[in-house]
Each structure stands twice: as C-alpha cells, then as structure tokens.
C-alpha positions, -999 to +999 in steps of 0.1 A: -616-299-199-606-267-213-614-255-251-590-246-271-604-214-277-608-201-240-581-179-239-596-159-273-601-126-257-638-117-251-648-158-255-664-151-216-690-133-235-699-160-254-727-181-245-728-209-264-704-227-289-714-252-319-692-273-345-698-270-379-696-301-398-695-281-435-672-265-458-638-273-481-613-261-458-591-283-431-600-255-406-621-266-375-652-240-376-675-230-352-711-209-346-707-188-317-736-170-302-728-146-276-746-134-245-756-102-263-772-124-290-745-118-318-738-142-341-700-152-352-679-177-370-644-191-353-624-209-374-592-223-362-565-240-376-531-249-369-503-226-359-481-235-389-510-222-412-503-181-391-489-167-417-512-178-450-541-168-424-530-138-416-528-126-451-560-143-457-576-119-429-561-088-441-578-095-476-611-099-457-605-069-440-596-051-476-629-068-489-649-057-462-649-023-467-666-026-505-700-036-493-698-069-505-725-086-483-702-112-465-685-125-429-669-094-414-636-092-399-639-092-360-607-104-345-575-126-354-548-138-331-534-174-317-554-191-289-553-228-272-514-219-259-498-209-291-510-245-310-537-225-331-545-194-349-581-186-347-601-159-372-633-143-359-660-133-382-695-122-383-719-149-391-743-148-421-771-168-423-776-187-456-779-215-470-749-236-487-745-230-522-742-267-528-774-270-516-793-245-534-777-247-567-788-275-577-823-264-573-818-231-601-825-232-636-796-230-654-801-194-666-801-185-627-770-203-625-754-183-648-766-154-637-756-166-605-720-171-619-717-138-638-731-119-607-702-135-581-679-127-613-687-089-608-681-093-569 
C-alpha cells in the first residue's frame, strides 16, 4: 500500500511515521522521526485548502524568524499525486494546553494569557 506522503521529498530518510489523534484542525497530522533522530510534524490536508496553506506557511516562516519558541518551517509542497498539500515543521515537545491549563492557578493563567498576548 503506498502512503500518501511517499513521494514528499526526503520522506526515505524518515524512519518511522505516527498519527496524531489531537488538535482543532481538519488536517491529518503526523510525528515523523527520521533516521538521523530529528523530530518533525507533517500535516496534510486536502489540495483545495493549497492556497489558505500556503499563506499560512509563509506566516510561519515570517514568525519564525522572531524567536518565538515554536514549529519551524522545514518544507511545503503537494504529495500523494497532487490530492494533498503537506507542511513540514519541526516538532516541539510539550504538552497540550488543554491539558495543563486546567491544572494553573488562575493568576498563572493570566499570566499565561498576557504572556501569549505579547507573542
């Protein structure tokens, strides 16, 4: 069966592929760890979506250069044949702010809030 990402250039390098099961967006998302032991995000979504992508990459890559700590911009393209457009990103490790918020005082939360503000 062939993945609808194998024709990403550079995806040989890549040695093992996960779904993620998180996150608000209708794009399909993936953990990627390569053979070199990097650590990336794919996210693909539907070819019809190129062009709100492709802006939304060109803001990462704007943001990117602030030193905001975040997912870098790696790569961006289409991939399964033309049926999807894929962004690569670095991965981050963290934990969901869905999960951890709860857990703050509501002071941090603010805090929280007015730091992301700032950002």
């Amino acid at each position: 069966m062939i993945k609808e990402w194998e024709d990403i250039l550079g995806s040989t390098s890549w040695l093992s592929v996960s779904l993620i099961h998180k996150g608000w967006s209708k794009d399909k998302k993936y953990r990627i760890l390569t053979k070199s032991g990097e650590q990336l995000l794919l996210r693909l979504s539907d070819i019809a979506t190129y062009t709100h992508k492709k802006k939304e990459y060109e803001i990462i890559k704007k943001y990117a250069t602030t030193g905001i700590a975040m997912s870098m911009p790696v790569d961006f393209g289409m991939c399964n044949n033309g049926q999807n457009v894929y962004m690569l990103l670095t991965w981050v490790e963290g934990r969901d702010l869905e999960e951890v918020l709860p857990t703050l005082t509501k002071q941090q939360q603010y805090l929280l809030g007015r730091q992301a503000g700032t950002i």
